[in-house]
DRENPA-3360 file (N, C-alpha, C; in nm, 2 decimals, always signed):
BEGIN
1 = XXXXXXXX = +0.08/-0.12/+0.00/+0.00/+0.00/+0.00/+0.09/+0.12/+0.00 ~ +0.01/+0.25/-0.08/+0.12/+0.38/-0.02/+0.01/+0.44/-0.01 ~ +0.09/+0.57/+0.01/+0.00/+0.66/+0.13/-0.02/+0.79/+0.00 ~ -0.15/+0.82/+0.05/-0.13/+0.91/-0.03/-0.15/+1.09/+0.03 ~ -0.03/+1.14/+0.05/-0.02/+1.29/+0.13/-0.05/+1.41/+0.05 ~ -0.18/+1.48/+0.22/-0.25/+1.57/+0.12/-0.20/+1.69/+0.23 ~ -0.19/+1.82/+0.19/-0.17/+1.90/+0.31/-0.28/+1.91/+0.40 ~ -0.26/+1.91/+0.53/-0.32/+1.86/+0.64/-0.48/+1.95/+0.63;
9 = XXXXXXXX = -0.43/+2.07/+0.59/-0.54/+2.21/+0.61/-0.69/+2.16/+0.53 ~ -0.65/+2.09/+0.41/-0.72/+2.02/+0.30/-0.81/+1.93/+0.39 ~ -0.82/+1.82/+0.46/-0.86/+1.73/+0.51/-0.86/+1.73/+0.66 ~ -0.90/+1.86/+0.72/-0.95/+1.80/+0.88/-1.03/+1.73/+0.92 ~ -1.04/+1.68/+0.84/-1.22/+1.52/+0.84/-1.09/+1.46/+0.92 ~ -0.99/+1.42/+0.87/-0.93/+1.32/+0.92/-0.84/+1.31/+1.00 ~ -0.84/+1.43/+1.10/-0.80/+1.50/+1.23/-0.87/+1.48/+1.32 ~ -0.81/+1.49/+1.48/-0.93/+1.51/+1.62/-0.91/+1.63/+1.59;
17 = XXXXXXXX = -1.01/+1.67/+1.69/-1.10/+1.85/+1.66/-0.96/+1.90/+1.76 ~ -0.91/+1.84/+1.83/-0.76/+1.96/+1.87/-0.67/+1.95/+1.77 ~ -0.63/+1.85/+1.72/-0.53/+1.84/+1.65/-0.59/+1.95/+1.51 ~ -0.68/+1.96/+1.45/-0.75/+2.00/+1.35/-0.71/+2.17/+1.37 ~ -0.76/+2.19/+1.49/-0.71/+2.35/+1.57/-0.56/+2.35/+1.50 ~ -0.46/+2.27/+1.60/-0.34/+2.30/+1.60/-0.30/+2.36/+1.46 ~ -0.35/+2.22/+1.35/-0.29/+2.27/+1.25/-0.31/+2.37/+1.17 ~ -0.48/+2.43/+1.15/-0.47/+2.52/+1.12/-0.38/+2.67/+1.10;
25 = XXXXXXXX = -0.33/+2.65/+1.27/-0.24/+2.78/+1.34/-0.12/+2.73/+1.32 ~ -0.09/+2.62/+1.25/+0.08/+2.62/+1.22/+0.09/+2.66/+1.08 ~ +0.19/+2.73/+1.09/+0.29/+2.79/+0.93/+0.35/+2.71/+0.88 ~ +0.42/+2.56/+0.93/+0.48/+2.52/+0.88/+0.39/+2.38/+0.80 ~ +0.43/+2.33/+0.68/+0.35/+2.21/+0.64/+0.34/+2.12/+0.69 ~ +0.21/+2.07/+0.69/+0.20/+1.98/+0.76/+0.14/+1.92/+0.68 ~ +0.14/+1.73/+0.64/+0.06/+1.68/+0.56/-0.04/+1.58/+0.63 ~ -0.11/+1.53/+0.57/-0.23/+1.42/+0.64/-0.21/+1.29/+0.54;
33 = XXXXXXXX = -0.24/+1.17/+0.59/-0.22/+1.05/+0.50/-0.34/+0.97/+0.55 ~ -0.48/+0.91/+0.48/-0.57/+0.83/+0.57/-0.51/+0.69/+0.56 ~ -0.51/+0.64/+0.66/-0.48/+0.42/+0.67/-0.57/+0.38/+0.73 ~ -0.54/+0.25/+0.70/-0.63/+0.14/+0.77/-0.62/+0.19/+0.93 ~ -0.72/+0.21/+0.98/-0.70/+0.25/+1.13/-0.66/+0.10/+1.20 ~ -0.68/-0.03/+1.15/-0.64/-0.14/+1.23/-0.47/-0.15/+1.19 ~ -0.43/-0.05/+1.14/-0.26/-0.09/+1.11/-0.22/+0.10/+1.19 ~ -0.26/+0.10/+1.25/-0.24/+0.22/+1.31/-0.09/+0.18/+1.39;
41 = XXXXXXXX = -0.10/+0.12/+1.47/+0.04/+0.10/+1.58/+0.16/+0.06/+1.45 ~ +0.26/+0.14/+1.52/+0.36/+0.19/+1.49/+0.45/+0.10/+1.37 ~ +0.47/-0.01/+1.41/+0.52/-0.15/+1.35/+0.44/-0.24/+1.26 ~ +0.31/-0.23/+1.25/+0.23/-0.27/+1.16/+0.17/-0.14/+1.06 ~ +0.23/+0.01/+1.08/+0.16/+0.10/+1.03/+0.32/+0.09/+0.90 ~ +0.42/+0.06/+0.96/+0.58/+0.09/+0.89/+0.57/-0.03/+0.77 ~ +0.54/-0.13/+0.88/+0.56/-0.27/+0.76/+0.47/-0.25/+0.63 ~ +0.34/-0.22/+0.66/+0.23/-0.20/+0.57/+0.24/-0.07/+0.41;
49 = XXXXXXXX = +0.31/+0.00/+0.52/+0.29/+0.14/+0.40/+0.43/+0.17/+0.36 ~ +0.55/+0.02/+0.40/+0.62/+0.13/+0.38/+0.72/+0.21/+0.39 ~ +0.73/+0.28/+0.54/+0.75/+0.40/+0.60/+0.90/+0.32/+0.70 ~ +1.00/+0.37/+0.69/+1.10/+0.37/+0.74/+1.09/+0.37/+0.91 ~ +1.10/+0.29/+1.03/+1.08/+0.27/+1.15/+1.17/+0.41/+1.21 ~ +1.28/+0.43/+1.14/+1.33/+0.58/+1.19/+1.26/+0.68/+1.12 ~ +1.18/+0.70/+1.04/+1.12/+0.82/+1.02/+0.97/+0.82/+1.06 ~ +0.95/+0.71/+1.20/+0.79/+0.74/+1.27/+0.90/+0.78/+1.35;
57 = XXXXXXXX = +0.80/+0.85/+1.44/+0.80/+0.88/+1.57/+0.71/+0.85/+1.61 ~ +0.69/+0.84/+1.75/+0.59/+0.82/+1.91/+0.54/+0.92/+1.99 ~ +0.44/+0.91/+2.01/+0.42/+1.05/+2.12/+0.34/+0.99/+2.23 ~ +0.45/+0.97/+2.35/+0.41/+0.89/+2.49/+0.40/+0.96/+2.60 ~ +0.28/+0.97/+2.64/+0.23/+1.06/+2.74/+0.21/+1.00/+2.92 ~ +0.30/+1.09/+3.00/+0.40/+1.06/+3.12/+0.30/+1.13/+3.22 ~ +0.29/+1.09/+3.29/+0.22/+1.12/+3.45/+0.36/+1.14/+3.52 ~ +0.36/+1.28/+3.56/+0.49/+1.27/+3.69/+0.41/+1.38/+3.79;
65 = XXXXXXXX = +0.48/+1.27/+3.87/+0.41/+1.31/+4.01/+0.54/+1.33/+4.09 ~ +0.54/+1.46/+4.19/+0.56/+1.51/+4.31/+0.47/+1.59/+4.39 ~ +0.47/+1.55/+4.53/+0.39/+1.64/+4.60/+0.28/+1.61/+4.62 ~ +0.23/+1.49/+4.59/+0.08/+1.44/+4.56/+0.02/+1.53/+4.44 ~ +0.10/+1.59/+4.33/+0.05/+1.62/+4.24/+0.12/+1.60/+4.15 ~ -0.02/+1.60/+4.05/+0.02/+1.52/+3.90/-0.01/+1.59/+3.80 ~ +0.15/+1.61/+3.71/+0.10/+1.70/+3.58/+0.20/+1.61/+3.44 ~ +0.10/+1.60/+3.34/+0.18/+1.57/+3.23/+0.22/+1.59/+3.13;
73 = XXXXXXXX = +0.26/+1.55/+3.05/+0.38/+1.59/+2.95/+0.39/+1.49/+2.84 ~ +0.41/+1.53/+2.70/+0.43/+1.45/+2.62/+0.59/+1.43/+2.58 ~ +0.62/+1.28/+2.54/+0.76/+1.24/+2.46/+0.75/+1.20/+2.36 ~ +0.81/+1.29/+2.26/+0.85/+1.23/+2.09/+0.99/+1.18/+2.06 ~ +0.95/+1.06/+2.06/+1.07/+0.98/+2.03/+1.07/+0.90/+1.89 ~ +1.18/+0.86/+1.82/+1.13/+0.80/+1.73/+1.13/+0.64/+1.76 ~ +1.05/+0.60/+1.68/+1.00/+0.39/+1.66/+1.12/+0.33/+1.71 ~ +1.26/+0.39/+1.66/+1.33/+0.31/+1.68/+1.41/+0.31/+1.80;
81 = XXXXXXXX = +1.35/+0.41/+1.90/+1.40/+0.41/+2.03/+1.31/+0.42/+2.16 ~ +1.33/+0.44/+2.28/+1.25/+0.45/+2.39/+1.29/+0.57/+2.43 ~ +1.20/+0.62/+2.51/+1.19/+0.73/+2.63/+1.26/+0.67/+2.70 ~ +1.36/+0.79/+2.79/+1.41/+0.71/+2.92/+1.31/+0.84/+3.03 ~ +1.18/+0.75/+3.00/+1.09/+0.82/+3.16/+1.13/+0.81/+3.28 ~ +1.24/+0.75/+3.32/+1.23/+0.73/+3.47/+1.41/+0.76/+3.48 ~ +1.47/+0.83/+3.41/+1.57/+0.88/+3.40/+1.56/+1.03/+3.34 ~ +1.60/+1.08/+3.26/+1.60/+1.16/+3.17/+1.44/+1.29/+3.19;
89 = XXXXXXXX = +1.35/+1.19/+3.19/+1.22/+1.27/+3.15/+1.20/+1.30/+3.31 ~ +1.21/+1.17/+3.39/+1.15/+1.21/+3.53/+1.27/+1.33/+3.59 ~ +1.37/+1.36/+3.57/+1.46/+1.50/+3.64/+1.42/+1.57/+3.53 ~ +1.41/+1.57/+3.45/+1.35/+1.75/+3.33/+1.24/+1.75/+3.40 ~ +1.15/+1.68/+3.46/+1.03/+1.76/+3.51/+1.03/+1.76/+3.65 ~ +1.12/+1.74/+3.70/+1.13/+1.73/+3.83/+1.07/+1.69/+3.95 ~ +1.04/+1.56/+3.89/+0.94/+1.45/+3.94/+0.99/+1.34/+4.02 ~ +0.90/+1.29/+4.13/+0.98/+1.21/+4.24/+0.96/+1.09/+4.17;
97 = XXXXXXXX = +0.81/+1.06/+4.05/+0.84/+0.94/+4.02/+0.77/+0.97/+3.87 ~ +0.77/+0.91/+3.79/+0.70/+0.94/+3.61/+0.65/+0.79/+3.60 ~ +0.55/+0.82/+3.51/+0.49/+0.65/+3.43/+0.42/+0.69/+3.32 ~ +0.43/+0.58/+3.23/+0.31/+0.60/+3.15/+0.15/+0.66/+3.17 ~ +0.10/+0.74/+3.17/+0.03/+0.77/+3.17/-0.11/+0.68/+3.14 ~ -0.20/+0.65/+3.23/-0.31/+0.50/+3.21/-0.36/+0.57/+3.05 ~ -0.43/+0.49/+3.01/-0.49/+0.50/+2.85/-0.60/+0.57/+2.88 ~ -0.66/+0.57/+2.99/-0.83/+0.64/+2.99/-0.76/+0.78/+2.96;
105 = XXXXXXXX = -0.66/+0.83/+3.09/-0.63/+0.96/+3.11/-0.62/+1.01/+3.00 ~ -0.52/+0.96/+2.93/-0.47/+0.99/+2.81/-0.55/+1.07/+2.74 ~ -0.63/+0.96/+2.72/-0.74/+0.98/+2.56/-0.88/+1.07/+2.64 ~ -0.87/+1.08/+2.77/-0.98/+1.18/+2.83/-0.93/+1.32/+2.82 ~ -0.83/+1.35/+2.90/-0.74/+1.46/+2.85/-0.68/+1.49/+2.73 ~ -0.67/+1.43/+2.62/-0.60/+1.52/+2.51/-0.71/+1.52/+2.41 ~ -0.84/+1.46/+2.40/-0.92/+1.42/+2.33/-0.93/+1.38/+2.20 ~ -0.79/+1.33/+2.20/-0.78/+1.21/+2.09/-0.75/+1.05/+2.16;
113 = XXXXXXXX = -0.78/+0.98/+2.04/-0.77/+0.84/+2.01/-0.62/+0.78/+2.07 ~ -0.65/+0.65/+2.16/-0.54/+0.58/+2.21/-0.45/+0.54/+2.10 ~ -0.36/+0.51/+2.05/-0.29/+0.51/+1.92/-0.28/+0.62/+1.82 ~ -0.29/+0.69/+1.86/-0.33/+0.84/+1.76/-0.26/+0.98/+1.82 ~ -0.27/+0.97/+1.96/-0.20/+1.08/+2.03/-0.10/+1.14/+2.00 ~ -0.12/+1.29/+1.98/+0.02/+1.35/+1.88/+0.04/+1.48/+1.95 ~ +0.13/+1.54/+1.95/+0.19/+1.68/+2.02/+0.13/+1.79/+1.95 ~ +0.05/+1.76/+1.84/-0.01/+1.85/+1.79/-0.17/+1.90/+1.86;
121 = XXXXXXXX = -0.22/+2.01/+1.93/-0.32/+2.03/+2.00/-0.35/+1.98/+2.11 ~ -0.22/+1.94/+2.21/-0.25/+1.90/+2.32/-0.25/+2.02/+2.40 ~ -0.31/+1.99/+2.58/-0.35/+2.10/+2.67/-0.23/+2.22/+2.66 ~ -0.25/+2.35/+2.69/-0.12/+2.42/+2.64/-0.06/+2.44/+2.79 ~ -0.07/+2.38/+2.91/+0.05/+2.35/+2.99/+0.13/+2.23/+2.98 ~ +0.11/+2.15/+2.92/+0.19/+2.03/+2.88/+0.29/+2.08/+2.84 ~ +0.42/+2.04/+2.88/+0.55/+1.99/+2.82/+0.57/+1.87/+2.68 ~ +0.61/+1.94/+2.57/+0.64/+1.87/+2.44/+0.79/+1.84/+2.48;
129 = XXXXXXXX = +0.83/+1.72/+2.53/+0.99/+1.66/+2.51/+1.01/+1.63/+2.41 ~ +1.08/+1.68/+2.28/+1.12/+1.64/+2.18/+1.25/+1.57/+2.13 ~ +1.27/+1.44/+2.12/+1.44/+1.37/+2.14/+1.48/+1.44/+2.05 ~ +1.60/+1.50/+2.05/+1.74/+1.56/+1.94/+1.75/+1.51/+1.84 ~ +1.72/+1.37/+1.84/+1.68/+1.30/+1.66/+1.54/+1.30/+1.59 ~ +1.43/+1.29/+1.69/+1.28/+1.39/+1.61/+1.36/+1.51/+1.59 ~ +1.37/+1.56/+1.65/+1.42/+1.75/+1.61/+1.46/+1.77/+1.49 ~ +1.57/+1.69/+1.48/+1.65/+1.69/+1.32/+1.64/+1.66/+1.24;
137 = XXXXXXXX = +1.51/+1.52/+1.24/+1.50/+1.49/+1.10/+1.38/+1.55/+1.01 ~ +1.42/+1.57/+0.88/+1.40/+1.66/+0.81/+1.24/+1.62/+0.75 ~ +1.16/+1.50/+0.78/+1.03/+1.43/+0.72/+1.01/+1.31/+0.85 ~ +0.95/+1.37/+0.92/+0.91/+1.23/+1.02/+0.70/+1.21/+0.99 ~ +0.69/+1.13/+1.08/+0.56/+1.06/+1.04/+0.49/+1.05/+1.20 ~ +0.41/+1.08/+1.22/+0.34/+1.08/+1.37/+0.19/+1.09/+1.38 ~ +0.12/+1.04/+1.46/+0.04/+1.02/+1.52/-0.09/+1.16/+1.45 ~ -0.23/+1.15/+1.39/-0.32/+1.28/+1.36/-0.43/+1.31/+1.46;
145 = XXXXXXXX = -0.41/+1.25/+1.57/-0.52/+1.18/+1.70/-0.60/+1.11/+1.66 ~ -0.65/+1.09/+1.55/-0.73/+0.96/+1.58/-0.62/+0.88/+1.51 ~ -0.70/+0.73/+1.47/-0.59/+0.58/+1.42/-0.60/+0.57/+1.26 ~ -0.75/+0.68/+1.22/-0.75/+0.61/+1.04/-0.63/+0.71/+0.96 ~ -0.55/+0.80/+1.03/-0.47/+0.89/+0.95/-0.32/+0.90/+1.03 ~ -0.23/+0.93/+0.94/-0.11/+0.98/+1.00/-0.05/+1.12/+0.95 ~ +0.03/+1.22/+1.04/+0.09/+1.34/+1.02/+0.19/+1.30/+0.92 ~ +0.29/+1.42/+0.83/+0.41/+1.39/+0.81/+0.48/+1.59/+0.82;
153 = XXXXXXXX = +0.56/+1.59/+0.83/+0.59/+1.69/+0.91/+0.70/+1.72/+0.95 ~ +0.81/+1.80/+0.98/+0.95/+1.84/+1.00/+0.97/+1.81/+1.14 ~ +1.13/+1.76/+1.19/+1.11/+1.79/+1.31/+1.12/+1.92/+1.35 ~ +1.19/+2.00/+1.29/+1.17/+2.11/+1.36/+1.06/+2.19/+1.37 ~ +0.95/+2.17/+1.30/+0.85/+2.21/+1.32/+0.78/+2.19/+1.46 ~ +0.83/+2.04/+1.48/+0.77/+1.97/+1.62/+0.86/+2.07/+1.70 ~ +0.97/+2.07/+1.73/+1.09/+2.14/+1.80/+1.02/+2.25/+1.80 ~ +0.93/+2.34/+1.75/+0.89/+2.48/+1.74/+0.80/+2.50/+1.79;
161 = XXXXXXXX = +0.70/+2.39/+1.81/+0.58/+2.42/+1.89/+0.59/+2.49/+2.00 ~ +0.49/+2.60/+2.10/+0.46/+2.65/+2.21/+0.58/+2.60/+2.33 ~ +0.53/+2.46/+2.33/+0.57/+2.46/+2.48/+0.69/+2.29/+2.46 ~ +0.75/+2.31/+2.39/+0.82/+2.21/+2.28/+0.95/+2.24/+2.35 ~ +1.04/+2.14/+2.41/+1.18/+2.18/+2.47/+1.26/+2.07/+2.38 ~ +1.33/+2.09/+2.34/+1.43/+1.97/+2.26/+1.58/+1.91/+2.33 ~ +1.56/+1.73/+2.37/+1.65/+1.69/+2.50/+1.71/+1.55/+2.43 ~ +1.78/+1.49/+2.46/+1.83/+1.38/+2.43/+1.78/+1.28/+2.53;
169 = XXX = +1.62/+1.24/+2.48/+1.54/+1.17/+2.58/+1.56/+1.02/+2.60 ~ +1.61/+0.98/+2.43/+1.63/+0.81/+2.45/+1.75/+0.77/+2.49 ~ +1.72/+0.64/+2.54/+1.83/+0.56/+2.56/+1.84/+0.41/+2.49;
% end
């Protein structure tokens, strides 16, 4: 199968209604691609269409808690590596302890789709951790909030977003 990429502005059908916002208000291009929403996850989205496992990225959303309070934050990492949440992510936010963030929370709070979650139109106190390798590559592929579409898009465009800090997150 290939994908066929349309600029994102063209097709907010196939956007969540934040992510649809976001892109509107970005300058930089953004495109949209619809898929099988059952080949959504990351490894069955690459094999199928295609798409190079270094040029997806992930967007993994962290609960870190101090203080008996909890605020979270999203990580863009690419397919071919991990977050180090409990290293790395948990001292940038300065958290006594970080986790994945449960799937309800997730998808109640960002009001996109569990598999779909993207740094594009999430809450605007959230923290965007962007790894130094999303940052730099020049065409990455990510998440539209829902599962039947995918982003494609610069990293540095991601690196530019609002509340967007760029770290050497994987390990």
């Amino acid at each position: 199968m290939t994908l066929h990429w349309v600029p994102a502005p063209d097709r907010l059908d196939l956007l969540a209604e934040p992510v649809a916002l976001a892109v509107r208000q970005m300058e930089e291009e953004v495109r949209v691609a619809e898929i099988d929403p059952d080949l959504a996850d990351t490894a069955a989205f690459c094999d199928k269409y295609g798409v190079a496992m270094d040029a997806s990225a992930n967007c993994v959303v962290v609960a870190a808690k101090r203080g008996g309070e909890v605020r979270y934050a999203a990580c863009m990492v690419l397919a071919t590596t991990r977050a180090d949440v409990n290293g790395v992510v948990r001292r940038h936010l300065e958290a006594r302890k970080t986790s994945f963030a449960p799937m309800d929370d997730a998808v109640s709070l960002t009001g996109m789709e569990y598999g779909g979650i993207t740094p594009l139109g999430l809450p605007d106190d959230w923290p965007i951790l962007v790894d130094s390798r999303v940052a730099a590559h020049p065409d990455v592929v990510i998440g539209s909030g829902v599962r039947r579409s995918k982003l494609a898009l610069s990293g540095a465009a991601l690196a530019g977003l609002k509340t967007a800090e760029v770290l050497d997150l994987a390990n």
